[in-house]
Structure formats: structure tokens, C-alpha cells
N, C-alpha and C positions, 0 to 999 in steps of 0.2 A: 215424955219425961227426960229420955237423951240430949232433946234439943236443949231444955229447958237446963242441965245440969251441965250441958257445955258452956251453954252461953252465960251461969255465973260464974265460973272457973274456966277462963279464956285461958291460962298455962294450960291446963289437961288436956283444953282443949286440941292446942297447939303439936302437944305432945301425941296424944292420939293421931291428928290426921298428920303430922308433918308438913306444915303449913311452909309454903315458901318463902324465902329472904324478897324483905319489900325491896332490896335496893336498885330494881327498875324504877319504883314509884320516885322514892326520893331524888333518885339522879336522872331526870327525866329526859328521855333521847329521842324522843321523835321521828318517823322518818318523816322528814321535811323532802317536797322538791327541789331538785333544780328551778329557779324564778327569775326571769331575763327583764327589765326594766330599761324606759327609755332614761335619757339623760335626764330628767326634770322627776323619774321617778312612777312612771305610768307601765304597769304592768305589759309584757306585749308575749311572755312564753313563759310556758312551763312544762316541768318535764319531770316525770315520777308517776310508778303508781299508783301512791297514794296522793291526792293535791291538797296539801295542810301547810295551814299559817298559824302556828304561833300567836297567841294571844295570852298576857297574864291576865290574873283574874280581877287586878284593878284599873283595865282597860278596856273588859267587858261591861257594856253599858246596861244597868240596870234591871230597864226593861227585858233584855234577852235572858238573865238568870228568874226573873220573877217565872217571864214565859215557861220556859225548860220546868223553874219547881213545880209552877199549877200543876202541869199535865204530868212529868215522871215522879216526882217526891216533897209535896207541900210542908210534909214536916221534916224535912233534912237538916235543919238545925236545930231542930229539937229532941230527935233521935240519936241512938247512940251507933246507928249502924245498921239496923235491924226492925222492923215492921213486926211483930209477932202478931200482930192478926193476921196480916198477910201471909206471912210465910204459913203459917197453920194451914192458912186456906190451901196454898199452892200443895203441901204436902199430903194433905188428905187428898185432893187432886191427881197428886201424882199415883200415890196408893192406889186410887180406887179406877184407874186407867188414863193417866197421861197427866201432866201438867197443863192442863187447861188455864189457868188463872197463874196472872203475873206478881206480882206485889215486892216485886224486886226493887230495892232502894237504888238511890243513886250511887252509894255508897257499892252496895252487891253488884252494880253494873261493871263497876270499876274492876272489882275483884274477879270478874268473870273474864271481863276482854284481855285485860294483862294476862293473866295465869291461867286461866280455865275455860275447858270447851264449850260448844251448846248443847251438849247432849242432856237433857230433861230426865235425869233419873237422883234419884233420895239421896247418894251417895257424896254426887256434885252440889247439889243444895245444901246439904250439910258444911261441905269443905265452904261452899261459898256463902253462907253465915258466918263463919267462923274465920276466914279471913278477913269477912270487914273488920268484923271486931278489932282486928290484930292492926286495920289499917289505919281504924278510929283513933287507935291508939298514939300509931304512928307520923300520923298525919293531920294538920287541922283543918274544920270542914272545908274551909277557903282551896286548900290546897289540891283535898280530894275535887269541890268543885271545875276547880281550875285544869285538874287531869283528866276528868270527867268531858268538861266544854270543848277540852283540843285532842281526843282521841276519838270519841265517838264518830260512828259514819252514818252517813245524811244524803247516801246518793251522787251519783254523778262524779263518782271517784273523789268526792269531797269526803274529808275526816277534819274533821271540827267546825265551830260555827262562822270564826274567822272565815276558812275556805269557802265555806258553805253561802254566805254574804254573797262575796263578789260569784260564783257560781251560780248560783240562781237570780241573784238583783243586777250585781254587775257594781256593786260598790262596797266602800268599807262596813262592818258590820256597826259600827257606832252612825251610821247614818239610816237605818232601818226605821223604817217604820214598825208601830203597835200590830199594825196587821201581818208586816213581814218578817217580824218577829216572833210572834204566832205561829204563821208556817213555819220556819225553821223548824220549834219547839216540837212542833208536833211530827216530825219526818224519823226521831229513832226508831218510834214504835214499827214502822216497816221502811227503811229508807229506800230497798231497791225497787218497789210497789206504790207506795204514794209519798209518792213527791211528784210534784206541779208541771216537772217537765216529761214525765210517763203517765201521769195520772191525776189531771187536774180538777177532775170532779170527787175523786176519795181525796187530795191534799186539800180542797177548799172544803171537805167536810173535818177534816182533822179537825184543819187550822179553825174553824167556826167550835168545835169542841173546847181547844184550847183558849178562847177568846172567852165564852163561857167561864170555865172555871178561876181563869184572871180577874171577873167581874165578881164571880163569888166569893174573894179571896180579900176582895176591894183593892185588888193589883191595879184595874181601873175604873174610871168610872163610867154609868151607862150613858150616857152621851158619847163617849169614846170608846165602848164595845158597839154603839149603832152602828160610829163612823165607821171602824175598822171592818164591819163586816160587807159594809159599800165599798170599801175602796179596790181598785182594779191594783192588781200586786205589780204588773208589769216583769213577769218572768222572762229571763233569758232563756228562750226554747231549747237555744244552741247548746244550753249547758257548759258554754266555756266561761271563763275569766276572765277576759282579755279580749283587744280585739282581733282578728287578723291581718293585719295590717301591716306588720312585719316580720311574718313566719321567717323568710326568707334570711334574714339578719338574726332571729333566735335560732334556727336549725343550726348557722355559723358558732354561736355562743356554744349552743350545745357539743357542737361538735369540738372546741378546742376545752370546753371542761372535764368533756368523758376523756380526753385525751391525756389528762392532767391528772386527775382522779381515778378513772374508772368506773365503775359500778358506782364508786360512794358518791360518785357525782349527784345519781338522782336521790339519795335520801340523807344525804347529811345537811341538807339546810343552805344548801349556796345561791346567795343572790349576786345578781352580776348586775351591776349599772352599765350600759353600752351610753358610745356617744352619741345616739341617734335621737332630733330634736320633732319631737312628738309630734308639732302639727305640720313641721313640714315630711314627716313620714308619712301624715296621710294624707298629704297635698299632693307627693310621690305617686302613692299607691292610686288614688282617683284620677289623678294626672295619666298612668297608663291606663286605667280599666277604661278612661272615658273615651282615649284616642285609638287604643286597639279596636274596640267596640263601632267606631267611627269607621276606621278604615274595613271593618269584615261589612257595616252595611253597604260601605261603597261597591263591595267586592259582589252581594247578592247574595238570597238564602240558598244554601246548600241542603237544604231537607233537614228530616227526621233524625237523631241520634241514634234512634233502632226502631224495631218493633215488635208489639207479639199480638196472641192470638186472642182474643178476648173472647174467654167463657158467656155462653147465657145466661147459666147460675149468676144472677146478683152477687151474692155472697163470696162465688168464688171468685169473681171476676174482682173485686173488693178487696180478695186476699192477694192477687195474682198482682192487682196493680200495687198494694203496698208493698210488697215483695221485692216487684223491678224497679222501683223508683227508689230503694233503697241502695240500688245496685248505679244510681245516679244521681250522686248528694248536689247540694244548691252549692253556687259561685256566686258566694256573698248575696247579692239579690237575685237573682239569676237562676230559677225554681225549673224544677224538670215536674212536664205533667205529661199525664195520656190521655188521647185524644179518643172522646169515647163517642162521638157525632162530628159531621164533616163535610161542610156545602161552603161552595165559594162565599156564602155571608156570614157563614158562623161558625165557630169551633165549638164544640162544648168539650172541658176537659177535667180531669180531677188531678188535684194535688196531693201528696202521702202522706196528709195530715184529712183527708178525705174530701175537703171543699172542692165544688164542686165551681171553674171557671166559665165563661161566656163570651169568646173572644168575635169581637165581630170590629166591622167599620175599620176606623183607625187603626184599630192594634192586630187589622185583618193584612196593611195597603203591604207590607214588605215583601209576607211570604205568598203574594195574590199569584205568582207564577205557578205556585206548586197547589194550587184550588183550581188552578183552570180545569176545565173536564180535560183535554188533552195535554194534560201537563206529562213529561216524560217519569217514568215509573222509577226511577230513581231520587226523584226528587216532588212526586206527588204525593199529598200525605192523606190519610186514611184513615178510619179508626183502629184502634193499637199503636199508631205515633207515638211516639216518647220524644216529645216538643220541649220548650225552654222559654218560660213566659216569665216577664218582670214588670212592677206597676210603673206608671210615672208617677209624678210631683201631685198632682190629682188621685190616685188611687188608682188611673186605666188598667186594666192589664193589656198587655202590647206582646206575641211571639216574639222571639229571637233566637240568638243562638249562640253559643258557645264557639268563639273565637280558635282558628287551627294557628294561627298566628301567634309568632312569639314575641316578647318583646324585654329591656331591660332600662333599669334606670339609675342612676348612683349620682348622690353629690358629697362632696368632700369637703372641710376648713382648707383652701389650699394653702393657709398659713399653718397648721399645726400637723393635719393627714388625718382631721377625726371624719367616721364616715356622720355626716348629717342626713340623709337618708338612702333606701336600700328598697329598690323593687326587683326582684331576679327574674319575674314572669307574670304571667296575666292570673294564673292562679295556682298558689303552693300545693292543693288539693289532687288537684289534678295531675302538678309534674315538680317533682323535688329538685330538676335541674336548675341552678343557681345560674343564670343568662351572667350577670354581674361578673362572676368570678369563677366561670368555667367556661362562656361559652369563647372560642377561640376564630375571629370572623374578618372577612377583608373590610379595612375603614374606608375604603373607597378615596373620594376627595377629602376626608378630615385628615388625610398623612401630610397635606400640601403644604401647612404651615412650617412641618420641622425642616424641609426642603427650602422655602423662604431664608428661614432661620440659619442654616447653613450659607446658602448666599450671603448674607449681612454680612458675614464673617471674611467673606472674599472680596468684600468693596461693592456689591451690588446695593442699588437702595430701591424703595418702592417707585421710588420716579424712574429708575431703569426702563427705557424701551425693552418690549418684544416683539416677536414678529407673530401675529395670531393668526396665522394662515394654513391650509392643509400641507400637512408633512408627512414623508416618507423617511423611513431611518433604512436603511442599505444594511444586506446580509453582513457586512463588513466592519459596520457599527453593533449591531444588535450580537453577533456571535451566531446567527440562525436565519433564520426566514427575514425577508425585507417586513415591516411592520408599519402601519400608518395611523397613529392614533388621532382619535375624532373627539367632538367636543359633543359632549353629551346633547344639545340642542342642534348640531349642526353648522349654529354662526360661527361666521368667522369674522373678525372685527378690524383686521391687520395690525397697523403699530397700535398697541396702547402699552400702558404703564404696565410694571407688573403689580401694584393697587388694586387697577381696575382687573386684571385679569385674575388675581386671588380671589376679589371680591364677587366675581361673577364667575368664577372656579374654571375657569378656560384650559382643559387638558394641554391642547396640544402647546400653547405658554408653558405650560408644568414641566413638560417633557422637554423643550428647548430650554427652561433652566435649567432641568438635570443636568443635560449635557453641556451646557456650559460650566457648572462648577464639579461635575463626572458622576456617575452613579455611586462609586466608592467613597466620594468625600460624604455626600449624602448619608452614607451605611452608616459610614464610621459616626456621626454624629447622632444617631438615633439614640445610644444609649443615655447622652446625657438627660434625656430626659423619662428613662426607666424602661423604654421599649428594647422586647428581645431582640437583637440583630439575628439572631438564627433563623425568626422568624419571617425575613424581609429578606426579596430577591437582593442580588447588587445588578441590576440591571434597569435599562428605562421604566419598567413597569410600574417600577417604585414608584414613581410621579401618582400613579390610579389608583396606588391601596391595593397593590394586589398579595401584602404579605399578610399577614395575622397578627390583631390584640384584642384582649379581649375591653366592655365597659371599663375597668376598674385600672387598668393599665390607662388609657386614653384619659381618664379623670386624672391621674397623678403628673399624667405626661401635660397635659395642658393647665396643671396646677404651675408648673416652670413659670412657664410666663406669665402668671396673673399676680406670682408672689414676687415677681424680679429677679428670677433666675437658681432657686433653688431647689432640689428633689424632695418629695415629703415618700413620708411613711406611711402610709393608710393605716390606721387602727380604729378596730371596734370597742374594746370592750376599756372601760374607764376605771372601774373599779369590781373588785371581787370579794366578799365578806361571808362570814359563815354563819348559821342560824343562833349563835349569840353575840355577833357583831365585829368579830374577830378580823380585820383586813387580812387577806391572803394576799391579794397585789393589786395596785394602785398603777394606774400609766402615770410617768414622770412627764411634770410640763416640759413642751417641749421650747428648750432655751431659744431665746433669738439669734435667728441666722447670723452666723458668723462668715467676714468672705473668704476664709478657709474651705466650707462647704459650698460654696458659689459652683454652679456645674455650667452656667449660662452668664455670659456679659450681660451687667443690667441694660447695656445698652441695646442690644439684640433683647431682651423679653419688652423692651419699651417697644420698641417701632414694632414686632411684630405683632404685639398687644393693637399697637395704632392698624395695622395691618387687618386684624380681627374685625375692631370696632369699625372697621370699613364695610365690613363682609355685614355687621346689622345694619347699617343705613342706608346701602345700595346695592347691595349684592342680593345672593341666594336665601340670604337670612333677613331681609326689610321687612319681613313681617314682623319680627320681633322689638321693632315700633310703638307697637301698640300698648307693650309694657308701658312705654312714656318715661323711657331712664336712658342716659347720655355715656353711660357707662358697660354700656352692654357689649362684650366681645367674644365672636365664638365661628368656627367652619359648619357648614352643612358635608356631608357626606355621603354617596350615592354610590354602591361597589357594581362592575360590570353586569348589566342585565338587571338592575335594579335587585337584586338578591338582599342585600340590605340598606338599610337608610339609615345615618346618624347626624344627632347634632351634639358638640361637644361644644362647651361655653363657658364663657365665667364674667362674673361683676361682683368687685369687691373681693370678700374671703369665701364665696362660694363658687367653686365649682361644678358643675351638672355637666354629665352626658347622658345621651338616651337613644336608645338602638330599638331597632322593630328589622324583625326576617324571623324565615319560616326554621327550623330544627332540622327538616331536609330539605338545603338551601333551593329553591327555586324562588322564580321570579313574582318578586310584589307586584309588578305589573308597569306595563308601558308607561304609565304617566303620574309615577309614583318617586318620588325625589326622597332627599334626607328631607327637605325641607316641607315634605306635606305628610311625612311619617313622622319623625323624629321629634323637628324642634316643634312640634304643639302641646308636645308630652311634657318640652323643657321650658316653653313660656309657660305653662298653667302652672306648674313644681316654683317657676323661682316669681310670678306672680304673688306666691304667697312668702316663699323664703325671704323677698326685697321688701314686700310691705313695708310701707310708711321708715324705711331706708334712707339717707341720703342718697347719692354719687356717690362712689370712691373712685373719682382720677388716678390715675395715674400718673406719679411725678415724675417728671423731664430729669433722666439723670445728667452728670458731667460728660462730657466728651457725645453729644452727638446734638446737631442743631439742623438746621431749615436749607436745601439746596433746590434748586429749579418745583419749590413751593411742597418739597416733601424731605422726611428726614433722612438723615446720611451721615457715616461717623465721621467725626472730626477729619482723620487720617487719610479720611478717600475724598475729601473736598476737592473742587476743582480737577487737575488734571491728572490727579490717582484713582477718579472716580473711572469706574467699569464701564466700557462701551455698550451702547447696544445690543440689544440678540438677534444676529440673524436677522434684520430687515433687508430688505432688495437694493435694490442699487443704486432706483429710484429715491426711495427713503432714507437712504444714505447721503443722497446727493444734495437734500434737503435738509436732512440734518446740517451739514457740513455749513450749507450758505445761510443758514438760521432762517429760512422759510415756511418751516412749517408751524 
């Protein structure tokens, strides 16, 4: 009779329980994520945690509210709030030992999660009757729907159906299908328990409930309740949003918004557009997983990632192995199993979703050293293994392993400094260190060009002799010990041009241009093109890369010459808006180079540019060929002891460089260059970046033309042009009578 006397006198009501001010409801605030998007608009972070999208309710698509009423509240717009048969029932329930039975409106739901707890006693039932009421009032059903659809939680740190969508499908929710909208509908009733990525034999019994009562409702018809209950849902196991694919680039986002914001970063609704172009992000990212993966087979298997003991007990051994392999997530394809049988023919192993694999033959031939009966005990494997199995393009499953190698990759607009993509390492999972933009490493031979570049400036041209023969520099030169630097392969070629000797990256040429234009002139000029001079000896060494930059410095520094002589600015993030559209900050275009900001004569980024595109057609870099583009300019780089390999490059308005060494530098190995590390990372990434591209030449500026068949400025024509380096006496003598 209480119930029944409140609920026609909603004031007494009001007045008895002291019902709380709706004005959460009406001024709706969400904690929204932080949400990182590439430039075209493609989801790639997010950060909050709660993961909710915003959805008004006349952009939720039909089918998902029919869904939701079937199964939570089929008469919600014909009620005023309230279920009195329901609630009776729950209350007598509650009475007579617990609230067994639901019959909570959509409406009651609503009044529960904003204001009120889950505690199941007559008191809270009461209160939450009598606020729907209050909300009925206040709100029309549209509205309460609409708060209803984007607060609720559905698992997976998902709150609302928006999030819930791309979470479990991986797309927007207006593209769902009758079936997977279904499932949604039915995940309130327990979202941390059945839902499809914990429990897909209770979420496909929901969801078949829910389909059910859509049919009864005439929501659909039975030819599309058959279909829906065939069709394969296609869940996202992963329970992300997004792919992986640019962790690396959103951890950056995150980290300059918390810095900006705070706390409110992750709940007040901030989407960030960055400038990174989608498909060449994940041309990037396959680009290194495909040639790290390359170089660790070259390298041979290293065994097991660990091992334990395997129980008799089935059951426990079941439990033990789901346990450790949680203690070993996957690397994108890249599954850790235990190895529960073990003969040179065949593996048998399980995955910690339980499958049970079969590795034999082909997917046996890699790790066949460590099946031999005397294989060393280090690298023999055994049952209790904790292996690293991936399929091919077929289905095979094939052993391998998780790469100890590191590696990084970045390309740049070198006309504006937007980053176009971003790989910091083989996998974010594993190690949050950003290779890109921390890691601090010798470039080896990719420093040689800015050394070139300073030459041009003192009258040398690419036709310049050198002397390519073995050298000694005298304790008197160097400051220290006498030094003799050697030419990574050993040739020596004697006179050539310094062209061919860039192009074929000739140390001991490097070092006799130092010292003819001095190590100091060298220093001084690194800055123009963004590198620390702090970080660079002034001494001969300079010539071999033995100072420190990191990727991201090397991409801006040979952005100089690809744009004709100007310093860019690296930026990420494009635009910043809040979760009702509010611009926070926009990157201003960036104007065209004016020759105020010129830091390089265009005449110097020309010929060194020509200098580059030398290095891809006959030098260190000719494989880069096969791209089949006229435009291609870039250094390979190889630092002492092969410790690490780079290629840095450009064609057109793209920039790339790409680096592979280990985190505690040791040697990649005798017969490992930039050029069999590095640029395969950088032809597959701009493979896709050039696609169906023209050229972009490079135009011939004013003041530098054609001498003894290579370019030279105006000013050093003829007899201001720079002698020789260093050739013998012989060579000299030859020079002189034009005989050679």
C-alpha cells in the first residue's frame, strides 16, 4: 500500500525519501577517454578507464534500441517509469529472502547507476521507484534512453554501445549487424561474466535469447532470426578498439595531454587527430616486424623463453599452463605455447585459450638444432617449453621466436615536419622504450653526407679526386695515439671521385676530407641541420659516426636536403577537440619557406641530393632499385663492429630512416651492413608510401652547373676549383699532363 501511495503522489514521495537533484542527468558529463586518431581519422589509442563514445540517440541505429528493449524493457514507452508487476514480484522476493527476480525498468536502471548503489534491500527499491518517477518527469524517454545506451557497462572496460561496437566487432556501431546487435543487447544483464570475449558459450546463449524475443516482438522476421543465429559474430578476442599499430605514436599523444591536462586528460572527452597516414603506419609497423623477424632467423633459434614443471594431474597441468602463458601475452601474431610432447618430428603443444597444436615437418626445419638428442641443454627443448608458434598465409603453424633485437623507424613530410609514420620498436608490449625518440646511437656512415656538404661550401665538388688508399694519421694530427682508419670491406680503390667514394661509403676518402676542410669546420656545421654538436667528437672520428642521434634527429637532418635547404619542425599531433567538439588547439600550417629561414644553400642540398641518389644506383644502397623510381636519394649506415645499421632516405616529400641494434649495444654480426638491416625496413615502408607516385626531381637551382662531367658552384669553376686529396706523386704527375 506504501508503494502504491507514493507512486500516485510523486511530491510526498519526493519529500519522504529526499530524492536527489537530476542535474547530473540533464547536464550530461561523461567520463569520456582520452581517443588518439590517425590523420584520415582511424582510431589507433586510447586511454581512460572507462572506454566510452558518445552517441546521441538519433544516431543510434534502430535495430540496437529494438535489441536492448526486447531483452531489458519492451514496454519503455509505454510505461511511465515503473513495472508494477515487476517490482511486486522483486519485493516480495526481497521480503521473503533476497531479491531474486529483476523487473527493473530501463528507466530504474538509470536511477540506480547515477545515484544509487547495488545493495538489494526494500529501502533502495523504494528510493529507486521513486526517482524514476521523478526522472519521467524530467526527462523524455528519448533522453533517458540515450543516457541509458551511453553509460551502461558491457565489459571490456567498455561503457556504452558506441564503445562496446568497435570493442568487440572492431567497427562503428551503425554497421552491426541483427546478430551483433543481439549480443551487445544482451551483455548488461552480467557484462563481466558473459560477454563473447570471457565467455562465449553463455554470450551466444544470451544473444540467441535476445534474438528470440526480437522475433516475438516482430522486431524481425523469422527468416532473419534463422539467419542471425548462423552467422559467425567475428569477435575481437583482443578486446581492444583499435589496432596496434601505432602504440608507440599514441603513448607520445598521451604523454603531452596528461601534461597539459592532468588527470582530466583521461575523462573529459579529448580526441586528438595526429598527423600519421594510416596505411603507411602500418606499412611502417610490418615493414619492421617483417625484417627484424628476417634478421633473428638469420641469426638461429635461441631456445625456450622458459620453462616449468608439468603436473600429471590433467587438470592441474590445464590450470598451470593457463596461468604461465598469461605471464607471456602474444606479439600481434606471435602466440606463446607449452610444449607438452617433444621428438625431433613433432611438437605437440597447447595455446591459453586450450588448443591443442601439432608442429612437425616444416614448421619443425628452424628450431631442428634444439630436437637433436644432443642438442646443448641450453637450448634443447623439452616438455614444459614455453615456445612461440605463428601460422603462415596457409594456416601452418611454424615455431619461432621473439626477436632480442631492436629496432626503429620514422618518416617525416620533409616539407612541413608532420611525422607520417612511427615505429619505436619490434613490440610496445614488451618494451615502452620509444627507439624513435630516445634511443641516442652512433649513425655510423649515414653522418658522411653532412661532411660532403660542408666540403661544397669550401669549393670541393663530387668530381673532386681522392686518394682511397690505406692511411695513418700521426699522434700529432689526432691529439693521441697514431690511428689508421680502414674501409669497412678492406678495398682500397686509390684515385676516385669523391661520388664514387660517398657512394660506396669509402672511410678512409671520409677521413681525408675531414682533414682537408678540418674536423672543426665539420662540427661547426652540423647544427644546420638540427644535430647536437655536443654530441659529435671534433676530431677525425667524426668522418665514422662515432658521435650520437637519435631516428628522429637524422629524419629532420636529412629532411635539409630533400626540401632544398630548410630545418623543419617534427610534429605529431594535428588537432585537439573535446568531447563536444570544442577545438583546444590546431597545428598552424606551416607557411612556405621563406629565404630568411634558409639554414643550407640550395645549391649545396642540390648536388648533395645528386650525391645521395648516387648512393641508390651504384653504391651501398642499389638495391633500392627495385622500388623502380629515379628519385630515390639516401646514405646506408653501419657504426664500428656493426653495432648498428641505418638507412636514412628521401624521395619527394617523404622522408624515412630506419635503424635495427641491440639495447645493450653489441655486435649484429660480421656480415651485417645498414644495407642488409636497415634499408629493407625502408624499401617495404616507402614501397607503399610512393605507390602509384610520380618522380619528384629535383630542380637545378641558379648558380651551380656541369664541370669535368659533375656539378660545381659557379664560383669554384675552373681554376678556384679545390685540388685534389692527397693523391701520390705519381697521380699527381698524371693529373698535371692530363693523362689519366
Amino acid at each position: 500500500m506504501l508503494l502504491c501511495s507514493l507512486a500516485l503522489n510523486p511530491a510526498l514521495a519526493a519529500n519522504l525519501l529526499d530524492l536527489p537533484d537530476l542535474s547530473a542527468m540533464v547536464d550530461y558529463r561523461p567520463k569520456t577517454p582520452l581517443r588518439v586518431f590517425s590523420s584520415e581519422g582511424v582510431l589507433i589509442g586510447e586511454f581512460g578507464q572507462e572506454r566510452r563514445e558518445f552517441m546521441a540517440i538519433k544516431d543510434i541505429p534502430l535495430i540496437q534500441k529494438q535489441a536492448l528493449l526486447a531483452i531489458e524493457d519492451s514496454r519503455f514507452y509505454e510505461h511511465g517509469g515503473v513495472d508494477f508487476k515487476g517490482v511486486a514480484r522483486a519485493v516480495i522476493a526481497d521480503l521473503t529472502g533476497g531479491l531474486k527476480q529483476g523487473a527493473s525498468t530501463i528507466t530504474m536502471q538509470v536511477a540506480r547507476d547515477f545515484y544509487l548503489t547495488k545493495e538489494k534491500v526494500f529501502s533502495r527499491k523504494l528510493t529507486e521507484v521513486m526517482l524514476a518517477y521523478k526522472i519521467e518527469r524530467t526527462l523524455s524517454k528519448d533522453q533517458i534512453l540515450e543516457l541509458y545506451m551511453n553509460q551502461v557497462y558491457l565489459g571490456q572496460r567498455a561503457y556504452g554501445f558506441s564503445s562496446a561496437a568497435r570493442i568487440y566487432f572492431g567497427k562503428p556501431l551503425k554497421e552491426l549487424s541483427i546478430a551483433q546487435a543481439a549480443m551487445l543487447a544482451g551483455l548488461p544483464q552480467a557484462p563481466s561474466t558473459v560477454n563473447p570475449v570471457v565467455n562465449p558459450k553463455r554470450a551466444q546463449a544470451r544473444q540467441r535469447l535476445v534474438l528470440k524475443r526480437m522475433r516475438d516482438l516482430g522486431n524481425i522476421t523469422e527468416t532473419q532470426f534463422t539467419q542471425a543465429q548462423k552467422e559467425d559474430l567475428h569477435v575481437r578476442m583482443d578486446g581492444q578498439s583499435y589496432s596496434n599499430h601505432a602504440q608507440y605514436a599514441a603513448e607520445m599523444v598521451r604523454l603531452a595531454m596528461v601534461a597539459q591536462f592532468k588527470d582530466e586528460a583521461y575523462t573529459r572527452g579529448i580526441n586528438v587527430t595526429t598527423t600519421l597516414v594510416n596505411a603507411e603506419q602500418d606499412a611502417a609497423y610490418d615493414a619492421v616486424r617483417r625484417n627484424v623477424l628476417a634478421y633473428d632467423q638469420r641469426h638461429g633459434y635461441r631456445g625456450a623463453e622458459a620453462f616449468v614443471d608439468l603436473p600429471a594431474n590433467a587438470t592441474e597441468r590445464l590450470k598451470l599452463i593457463e596461468t604461465t602463458l598469461q605471464q607471456h601475452p602474444a606479439s600481434d601474431k606471435m602466440l606463446a605455447a607449452v610444449a607438452t610432447s617433444v621428438s625431433p618430428q613433432a611438437v605437440h603443444a597447447l595455446l591459453a585459450n586450450g588448443d591443442e597444436l601439432v608442429l612437425s615437418a616444416d614448421g619443425l626445419r628452424w628450431a631442428a638444432a634444439a630436437l637433436a638428442p644432443k642438442a646443448p641443454a641450453a637450448l634443447k627443448l623439452k616438455p614444459g617449453a614455453i615456445i612461440r608458434v605463428q601460422q603462415d598465409a596457409k594456416g601452418r603453424w611454424a615455431i619461432t621466436q621473439l626477436p632480442s633485437v631492436g629496432a626503429a623507424f620514422v618518416s617525416l613530410n620533409n616539407q612541413t615536419g608532420a611525422y607520417r609514420a612511427l615505429v619505436g620498436g619490434f613490440d610496445f608490449g614488451a618494451s615502452q622504450f620509444n627507439h624513435v625518440t630516445q634511443a641516442w646511437r652512433q649513425p655510423g656512415s649515414s653522418i658522411k653526407p653532412f661532411i660532403y656538404s660542408a666540403a661544397l661550401e669550401q669549393g670541393y665538388s663530387p668530381a673532386t679526386q681522392v686518394n682511397d688508399a690505406p692511411l695513418t694519421l700521426s699522434s700529432a694530427e689526432t691529439g693521441g695515439q697514431p690511428w689508421s682508419p680502414q674501409n669497412d670491406d678492406d678495398v682500397y680503390e686509390g684515385t676516385i671521385t669523391l661520388r664514387r667514394a660517398l657512394a660506396q661509403s669509402k672511410n678512409v676518402a671520409a677521413v681525408r676530407l675531414l682533414r682537408a676542410i678540418t674536423p672543426q669546420a665539420a662540427h661547426d656545421f652540423l647544427p644546420r641541420f638540427g644535430l647536437d654538436p655536443a654530441k659529435h667528437p671534433v676530431n677525425y672520428t667524426l668522418a665514422l659516426g662515432t658521435g650520437s642521434v637519435t631516428p628522429l634527429q637524422m629524419a629532420g637532418a636529412y629532411s635539409v636536403f630533400a626540401n632544398g635547404g630548410f630545418q623543419i619542425n617534427p610534429y605529431l599531433i594535428q588537432k585537439v577537440v573535446d568531447t563536444r567538439g570544442v577545438v583546444l588547439f590546431e597545428a598552424k600550417p606551416v607557411p612556405e619557406a621563406q629565404e630568411a629561414d634558409r639554414v643550407l644553400d640550395a645549391r649545396n642540398a642540390f648536388v648533395t641530393t645528386s650525391l645521395l641518389h648516387e648512393v641508390t644506383v651504384s653504391g651501398t644502397a642499389a638495391a633500392s632499385q627495385k622500388l623502380g623510381r629515379s628519385d630515390l636519394a639516401g646514405k646506408t649506415g653501419t657504426s664500428s663492429d656493426a653495432v648498428d645499421g641505418w638507412f636514412a632516405g628521401f624521395a619527394g616529400p617523404v622522408t624515412a630512416v630506419a635503424w635495427m641494434g641491440y639495447d645493450e649495444p653489441q655486435s649484429l654480426g660480421g656480415r651485417e651492413f645498414g644495407a642488409t638491416l636497415a634499408l629493407p625496413i625502408w624499401m617495404d615502408y616507402m614501397g607503399v608510401a610512393l605507390k602509384g607516385k610520380p618522380p619528384y626531381p629535383m630542380a637545378q637551382p641558379p648558380g651551380v652547373s656541369q664541370q669535368q662531367g659533375d656539378w660545381v658552384y659557379d664560383e669554384f669553376q675552373g681554376s678556384a676549383a679545390k685540388p685534389a686529396i692527397d693523391l701520390d706523386l705519381l697521380d699527381r704527375l698524371k693529373n698535371l699532363l692530363g693523362t689519366r
